[in-house]
VOLUM-347951 format. One line per 4 residues: for each residue x, y, z of C-alpha. Coordinates in Angstrom, 3 decimals, decimal comma. Example, Ala and Ser with C-alpha at 12.3 -4.5 7.8 and 13.67 -1.06 7.14 Angstrom:
12,300/-4,500/7,800  13,670/-1,060/7,140
This chain:
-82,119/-15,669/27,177  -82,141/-15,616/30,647  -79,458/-18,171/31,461  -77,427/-16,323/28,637
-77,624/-13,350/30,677  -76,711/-15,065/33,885  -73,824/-17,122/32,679  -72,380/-13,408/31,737
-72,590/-12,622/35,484  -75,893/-10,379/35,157  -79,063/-10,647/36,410  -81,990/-11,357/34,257
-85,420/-9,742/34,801  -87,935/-11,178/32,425  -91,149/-9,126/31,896  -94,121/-11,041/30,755
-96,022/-9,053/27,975  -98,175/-11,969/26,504  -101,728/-11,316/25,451  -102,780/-14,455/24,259
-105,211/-17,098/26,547  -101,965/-19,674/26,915  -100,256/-19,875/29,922  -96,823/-18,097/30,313
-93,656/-19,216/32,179  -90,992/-18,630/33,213  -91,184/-14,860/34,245  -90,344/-12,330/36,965
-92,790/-10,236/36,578  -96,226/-11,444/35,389  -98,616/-9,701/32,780  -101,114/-8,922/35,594
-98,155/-6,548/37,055  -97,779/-4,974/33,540  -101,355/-3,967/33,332  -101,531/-2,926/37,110
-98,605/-0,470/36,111  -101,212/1,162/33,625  -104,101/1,474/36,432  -105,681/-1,849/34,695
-106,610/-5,679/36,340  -105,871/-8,093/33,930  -109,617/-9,709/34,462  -110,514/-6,289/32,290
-108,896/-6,962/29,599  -109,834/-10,737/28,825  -112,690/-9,341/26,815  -110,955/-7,348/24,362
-109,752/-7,695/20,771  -106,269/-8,998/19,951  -105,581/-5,884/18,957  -106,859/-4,011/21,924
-104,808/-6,023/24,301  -101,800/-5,530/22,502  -102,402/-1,274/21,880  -103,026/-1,543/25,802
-100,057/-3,579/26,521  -97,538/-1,336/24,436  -98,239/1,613/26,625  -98,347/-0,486/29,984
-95,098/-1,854/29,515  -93,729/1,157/28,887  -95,063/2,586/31,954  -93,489/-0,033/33,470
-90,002/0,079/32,203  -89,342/3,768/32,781  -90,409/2,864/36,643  -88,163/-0,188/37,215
-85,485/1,959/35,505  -86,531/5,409/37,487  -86,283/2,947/40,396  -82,906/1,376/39,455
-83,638/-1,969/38,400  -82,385/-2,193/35,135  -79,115/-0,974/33,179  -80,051/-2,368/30,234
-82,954/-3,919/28,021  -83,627/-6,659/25,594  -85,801/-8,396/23,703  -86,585/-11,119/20,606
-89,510/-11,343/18,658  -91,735/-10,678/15,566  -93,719/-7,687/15,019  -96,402/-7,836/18,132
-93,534/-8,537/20,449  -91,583/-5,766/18,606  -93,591/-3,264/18,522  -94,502/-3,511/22,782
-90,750/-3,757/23,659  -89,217/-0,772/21,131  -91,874/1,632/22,774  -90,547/0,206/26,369
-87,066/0,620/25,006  -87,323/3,994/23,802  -88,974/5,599/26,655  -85,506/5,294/28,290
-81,882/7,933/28,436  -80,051/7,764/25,223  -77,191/5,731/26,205  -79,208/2,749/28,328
-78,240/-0,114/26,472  -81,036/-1,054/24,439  -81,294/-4,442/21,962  -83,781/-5,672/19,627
-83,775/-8,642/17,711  -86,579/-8,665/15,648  -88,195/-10,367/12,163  -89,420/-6,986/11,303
-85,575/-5,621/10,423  -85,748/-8,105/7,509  -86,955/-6,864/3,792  -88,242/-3,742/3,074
-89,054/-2,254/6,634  -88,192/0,730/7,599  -86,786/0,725/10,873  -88,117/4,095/11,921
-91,217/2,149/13,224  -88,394/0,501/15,830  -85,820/2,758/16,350  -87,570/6,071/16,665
-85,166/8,536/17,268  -83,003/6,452/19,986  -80,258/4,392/19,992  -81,456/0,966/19,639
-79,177/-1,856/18,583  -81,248/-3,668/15,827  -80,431/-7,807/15,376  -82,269/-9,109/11,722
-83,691/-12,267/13,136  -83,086/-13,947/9,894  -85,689/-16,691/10,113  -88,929/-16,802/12,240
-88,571/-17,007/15,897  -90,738/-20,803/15,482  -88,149/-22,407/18,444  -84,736/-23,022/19,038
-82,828/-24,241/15,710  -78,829/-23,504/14,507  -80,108/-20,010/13,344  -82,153/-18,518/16,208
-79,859/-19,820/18,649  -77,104/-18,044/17,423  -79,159/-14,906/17,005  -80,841/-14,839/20,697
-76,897/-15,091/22,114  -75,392/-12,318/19,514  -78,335/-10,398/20,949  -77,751/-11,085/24,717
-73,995/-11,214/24,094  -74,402/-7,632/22,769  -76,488/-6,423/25,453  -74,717/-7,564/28,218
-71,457/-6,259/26,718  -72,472/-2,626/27,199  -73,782/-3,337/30,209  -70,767/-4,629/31,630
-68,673/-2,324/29,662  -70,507/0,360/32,376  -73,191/2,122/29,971  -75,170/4,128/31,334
-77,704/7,505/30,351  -76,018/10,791/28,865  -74,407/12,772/30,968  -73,186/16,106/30,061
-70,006/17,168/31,168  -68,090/20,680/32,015  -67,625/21,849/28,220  -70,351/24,372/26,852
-72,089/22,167/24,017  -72,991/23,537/20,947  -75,314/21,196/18,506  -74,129/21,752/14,806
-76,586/20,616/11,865  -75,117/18,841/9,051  -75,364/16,812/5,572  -72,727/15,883/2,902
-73,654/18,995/0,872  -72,670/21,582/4,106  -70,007/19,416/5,382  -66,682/21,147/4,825
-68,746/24,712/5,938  -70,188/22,441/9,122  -66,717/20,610/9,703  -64,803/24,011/9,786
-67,328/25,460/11,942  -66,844/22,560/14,639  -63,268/22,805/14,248  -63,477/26,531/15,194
-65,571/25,684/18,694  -63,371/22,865/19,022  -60,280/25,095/19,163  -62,262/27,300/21,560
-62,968/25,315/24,090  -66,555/24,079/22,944  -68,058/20,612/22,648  -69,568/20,308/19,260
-71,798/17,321/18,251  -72,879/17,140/14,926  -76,500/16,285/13,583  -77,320/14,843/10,166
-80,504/16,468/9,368  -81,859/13,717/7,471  -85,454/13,543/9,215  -84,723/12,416/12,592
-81,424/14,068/13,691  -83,027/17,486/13,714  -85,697/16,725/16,008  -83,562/14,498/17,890
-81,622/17,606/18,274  -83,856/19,951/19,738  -85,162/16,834/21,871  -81,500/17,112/23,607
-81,491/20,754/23,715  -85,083/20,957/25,491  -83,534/18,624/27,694  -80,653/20,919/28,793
-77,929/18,803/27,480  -77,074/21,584/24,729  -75,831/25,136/25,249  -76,113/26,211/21,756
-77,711/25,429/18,243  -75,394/26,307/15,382  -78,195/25,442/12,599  -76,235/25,185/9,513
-78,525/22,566/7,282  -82,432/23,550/7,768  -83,232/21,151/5,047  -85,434/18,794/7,052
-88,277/22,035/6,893  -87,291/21,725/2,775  -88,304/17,828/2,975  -91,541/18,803/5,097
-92,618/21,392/2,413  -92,466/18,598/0,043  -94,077/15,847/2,770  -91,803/13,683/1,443
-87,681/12,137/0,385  -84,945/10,678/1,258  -84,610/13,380/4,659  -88,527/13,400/5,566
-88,968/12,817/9,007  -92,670/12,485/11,020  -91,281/15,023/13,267  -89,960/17,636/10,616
-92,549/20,056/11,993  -90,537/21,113/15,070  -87,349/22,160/13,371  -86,666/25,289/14,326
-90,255/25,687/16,964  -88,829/23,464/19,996  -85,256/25,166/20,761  -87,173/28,557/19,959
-89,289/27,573/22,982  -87,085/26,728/25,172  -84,667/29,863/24,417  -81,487/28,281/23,603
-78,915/30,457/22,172  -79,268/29,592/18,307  -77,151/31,050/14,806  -79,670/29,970/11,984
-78,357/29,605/8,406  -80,601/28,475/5,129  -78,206/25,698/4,352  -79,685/22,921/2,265
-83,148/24,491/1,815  -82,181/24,859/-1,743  -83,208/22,080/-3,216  -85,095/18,327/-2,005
-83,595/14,666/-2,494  -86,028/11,962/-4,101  -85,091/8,746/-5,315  -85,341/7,503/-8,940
-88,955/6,746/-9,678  -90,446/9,036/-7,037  -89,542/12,365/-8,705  -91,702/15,272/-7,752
-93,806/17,125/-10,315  -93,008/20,167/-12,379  -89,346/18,239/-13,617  -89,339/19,564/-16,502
-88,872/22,586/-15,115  -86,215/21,316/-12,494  -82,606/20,702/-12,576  -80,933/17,867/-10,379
-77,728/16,377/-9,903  -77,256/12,060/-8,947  -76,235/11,841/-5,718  -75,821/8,831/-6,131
-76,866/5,811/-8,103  -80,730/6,051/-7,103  -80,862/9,047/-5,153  -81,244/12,936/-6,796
-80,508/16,151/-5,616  -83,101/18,114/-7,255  -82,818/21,884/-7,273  -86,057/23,734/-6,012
-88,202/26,386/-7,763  -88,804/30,166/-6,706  -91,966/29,655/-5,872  -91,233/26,582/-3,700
-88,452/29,140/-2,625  -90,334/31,930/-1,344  -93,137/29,909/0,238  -90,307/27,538/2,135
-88,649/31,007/3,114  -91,790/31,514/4,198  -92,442/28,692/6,501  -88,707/29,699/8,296
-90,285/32,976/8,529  -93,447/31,890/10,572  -91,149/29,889/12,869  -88,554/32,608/13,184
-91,289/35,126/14,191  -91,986/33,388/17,335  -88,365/34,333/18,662  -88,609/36,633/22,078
-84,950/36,986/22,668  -81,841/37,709/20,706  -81,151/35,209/18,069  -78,719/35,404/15,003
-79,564/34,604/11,047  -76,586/34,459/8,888  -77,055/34,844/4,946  -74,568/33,055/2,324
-73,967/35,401/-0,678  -72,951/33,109/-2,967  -75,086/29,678/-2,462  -76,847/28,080/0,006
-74,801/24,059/-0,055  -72,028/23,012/-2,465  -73,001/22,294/-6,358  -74,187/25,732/-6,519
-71,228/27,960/-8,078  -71,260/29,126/-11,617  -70,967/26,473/-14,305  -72,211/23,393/-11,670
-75,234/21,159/-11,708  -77,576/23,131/-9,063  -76,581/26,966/-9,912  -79,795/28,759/-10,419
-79,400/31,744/-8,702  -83,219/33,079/-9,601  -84,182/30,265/-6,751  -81,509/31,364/-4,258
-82,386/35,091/-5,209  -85,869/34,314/-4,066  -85,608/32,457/-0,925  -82,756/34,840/0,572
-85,106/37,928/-0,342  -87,941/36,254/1,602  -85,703/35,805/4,232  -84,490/39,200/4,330
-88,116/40,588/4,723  -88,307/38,393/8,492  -89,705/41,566/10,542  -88,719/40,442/13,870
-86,645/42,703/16,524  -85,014/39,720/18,579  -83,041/38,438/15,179  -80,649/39,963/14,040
-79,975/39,434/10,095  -76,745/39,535/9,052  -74,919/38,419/5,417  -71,606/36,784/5,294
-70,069/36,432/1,958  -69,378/33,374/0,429  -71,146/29,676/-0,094  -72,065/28,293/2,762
-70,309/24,990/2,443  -66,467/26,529/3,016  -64,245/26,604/5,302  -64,366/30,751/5,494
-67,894/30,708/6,019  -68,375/28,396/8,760  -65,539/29,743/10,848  -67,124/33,348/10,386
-70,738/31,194/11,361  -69,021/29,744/14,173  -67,370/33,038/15,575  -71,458/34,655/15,670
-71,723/30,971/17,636  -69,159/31,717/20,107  -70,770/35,872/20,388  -73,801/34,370/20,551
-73,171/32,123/23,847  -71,118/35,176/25,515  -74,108/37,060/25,221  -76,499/34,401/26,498
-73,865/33,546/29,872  -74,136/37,712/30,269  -78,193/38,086/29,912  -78,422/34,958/32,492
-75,633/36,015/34,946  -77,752/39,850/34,947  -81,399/37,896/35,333  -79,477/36,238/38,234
């Protein structure tokens, strides 16, 4: 790997992470460095489980990584191996800017593993090792230079951490079933001099998000899909995230100008076979050939209505909530697979009963997922940032 990276004109920095009682070669910076970045001699661990040695030297490394990178030592990060070596170097790699080039090539993106456990909720390029990493043969070869290839192309291509330029930026939440409301909406800032970036909010682009907003690199949150608080009712589906929790808690903390809609919190998405209970009361549509959009019930309605309640009633300064008349995602007009109008009746009413000063509730007719609606969403947007740029310019 290391003359890979030098024969593309780089410089290679290898890290040592090993934990077992062999000698290692071949390094830059030893394992006894990696532990000292986590306050530890390497004498103190020799005692310790497998296991314990390779929980420590996850965190070390990753101590360790942020400070070479803090320092300006690296512009980019890679690494082969099975799960042990995997799991260290993903934690490393994620503790750094989206946009630091960041490569994995690991056995663990082979099968039935999810790669949540690697990626996380940054951009990671993931390399299936194919076979074992058991020495150099036709097969790893050519995987260990895709992956340095790849690396070193972005590097030299000049990639670098996000930067946010001189455009307001307004975060827009998304799926398939809110798409032409979402699109429109994005078109409108678009037109009007905004820089919209669009979130899937499938489990981890949610979060990810408000991660960016906390961060400062997002004016605005146009929240037109809250369905990832839907999948976190349910604890589970296709758009269940481990982070679901903070939809709608950590941009609500850190104030940013936000337009909330109840898009997709209508109904929950389970594959075939993992169905929730109560179907025979249920209706659902195929998404596709093993995946179901499956309608919720009113009682599943009002306590998810609910749950956006008690996150809505922590908002201390003014924040909009925009109410579809006529459906809450597409499939959901007279005569079509997910009309039940009982179950939007009851979540909207919930809504509608929020007892909060700082949000103002307002209804926009329509379904949610057309063109009409999310220009009128994305005109409260636009109000919405006009009045945030005033409030800050008077505090000033």
């Amino acid at each position: 790997m290391r003359e890979r990276v030098e024969a593309e004109g780089l410089q290679a920095l290898v890290v040592d992470v090993a934990t077992g009682p062999g000698p290692s070669y071949g390094y830059d910076i030893p394992r006894e460095e990696v532990a000292e970045a986590a306050g530890t001699r390497w004498e103190e661990l020799e005692g310790k489980t497998k296991g314990e040695k390779i929980a420590f030297m996850r965190g070390a490394v990753t101590l360790l990584v942020s400070r070479l990178y803090r320092e300006g030592h690296l512009d980019g990060i890679l690494a082969v191996g099975g799960l042990q070596n995997t799991e260290m170097a993903t934690e490393a790699m994620r503790s750094l800017p989206i946009g630091v080039p960041k490569v994995m090539a690991t056995t663990v993106a082979c099968g039935r593993k999810k790669f949540e456990d690697v990626v996380g909720e940054k951009d990671l390029v993931v390399i299936p090792s194919i076979c074992d990493f058991t020495g150099l043969n036709m097969v790893t070869e050519r995987i260990i230079a895709n992956a340095c290839s790849c690396c070193a192309g972005m590097v030299k291509a000049g990639a670098c951490a996000l930067e946010k330029g001189e455009k307001p930026v307004v975060a827009v939440t998304l799926m398939g079933i809110t798409n032409t409301g979402a699109c429109a909406a994005i078109d409108y800032l678009e037109e009007h001099g905004v820089q919209a970036i669009g979130f899937h909010s499938t489990g981890a682009g949610g979060p990810i998000m408000e991660d960016l907003a906390g961060a400062g690199f997002i004016d605005g949150i146009l929240d037109m899909s809250l369905h990832e608080i839907t999948s976190g009712y349910f604890g589970g589906g296709f758009s269940y995230g481990p982070r679901s929790e903070i939809r709608l808690t950590q941009a609500i903390r850190n104030r940013v100008p936000l337009v909330v809609t109840p898009g997709g919190l209508d109904f929950v998405d389970f594959a075939l076979g993992e169905f929730p209970d109560r179907m025979d009361e249920r209706v659902y549509m195929m998404h596709n050939h093993k995946m179901a959009h499956i309608k919720i019930l009113p009682d599943e309605a009002r306590s998810i209505a609910r749950e956006v309640k008690d996150r809505l009633a922590a908002v201390d300064y003014p924040v909009r909530l925009l109410l579809p008349t006529e459906g809450m995602r597409g499939n959901t007009g007279p005569g079509e697979e997910l009309y039940q109008p009982e179950v939007d009746a009851a979540l909207l009413g919930e809504l509608k009963m929020l007892k909060n000063p700082w949000v103002q509730i307002k209804e926009i007719s329509g379904n949610l997922n057309t063109e009409s609606w999310g220009r009128e969403a994305a005109r409260e947007m636009l109000e919405e940032l006009k009045e945030a740029k005033a409030r800050t310019e008077v505090n000033r």
